[in-house]
Residue, then its C-alpha position, 0 to 999 in steps of 0.5 A: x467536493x472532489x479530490x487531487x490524486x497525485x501519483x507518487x510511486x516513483x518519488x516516494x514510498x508511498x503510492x498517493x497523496x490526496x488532497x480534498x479540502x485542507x486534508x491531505x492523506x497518502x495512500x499506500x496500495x498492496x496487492x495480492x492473490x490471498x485473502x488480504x489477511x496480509x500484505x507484504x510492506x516494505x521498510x520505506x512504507x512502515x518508516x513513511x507511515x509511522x513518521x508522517x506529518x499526513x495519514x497514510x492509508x493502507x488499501x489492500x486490493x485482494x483476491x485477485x484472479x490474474x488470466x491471460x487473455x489476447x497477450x494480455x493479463x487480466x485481473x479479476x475477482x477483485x476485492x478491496x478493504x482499507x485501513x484508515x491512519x494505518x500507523x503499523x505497529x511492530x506487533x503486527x510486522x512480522x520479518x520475512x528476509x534480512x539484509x545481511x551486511x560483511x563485517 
C-alpha cells in the first residue's frame, strides 16, 4: 500500500506530512556535511514536534560531499538515519544564538 508525501516547507514547520492508511506523520529533514551526531532545528520545529497532534519524524541526511560540476552543485557520499516520534527533549537542545529584544 503506497503513501501521500505532501510538501509542506513553505506552509508549515515541518518538511512533510505522510499518510498511508489511517496514519499520518510529519517529517522533518536536516542536512549536514558532519557525521549527523547533530543538526541544527530551529524553534517552529522543536514547537511543531513537541505539540502534534501526528508524529513527527527526524531524518538526518549526513555526510554530505557537495561539488561543483558543469555549473552545477552535486551532492554525494550521502548517508541517512531517522529518528522515529522525534519528540526533542530540552536535555538534548542545546542553544546556539538569541534573539535579543531592547527594553
Amino acid at each position: 500500500m503506497g503513501c501521500v508525501v505532501t510538501d509542506t516547507q513553505l506552509t508549515r514547520s515541518y518538511d512533510y506530512v505522510v499518510t498511508r492508511s489511517s496514519e499520518t506523520r510529519r517529517v522533518e529533514v536536516k542536512g549536514t556535511q558532519g557525521l549527523g551526531d547533530s543538526v541544527i532545528v530551529t524553534a517552529g520545529e522543536v514547537t511543531a514536534a513537541r505539540r502534534g497532534p501526528d508524529p513527527t519524524d527526524l531524518f538526518i541526511v549526513y555526510c554530505i560531499e557537495p561539488r561543483r560540476e558543469n555549473g552545477r552543485i552535486i551532492a554525494s557520499g550521502i548517508n541517512n538515519r531517522i529518528r522515529p516520534t522525534w519528540t526533542p527533549e530540552d536535555k538534548n537542545l542545546v542553544p546556539t544564538k538569541f534573539r535579543y529584544v531592547m527594553p
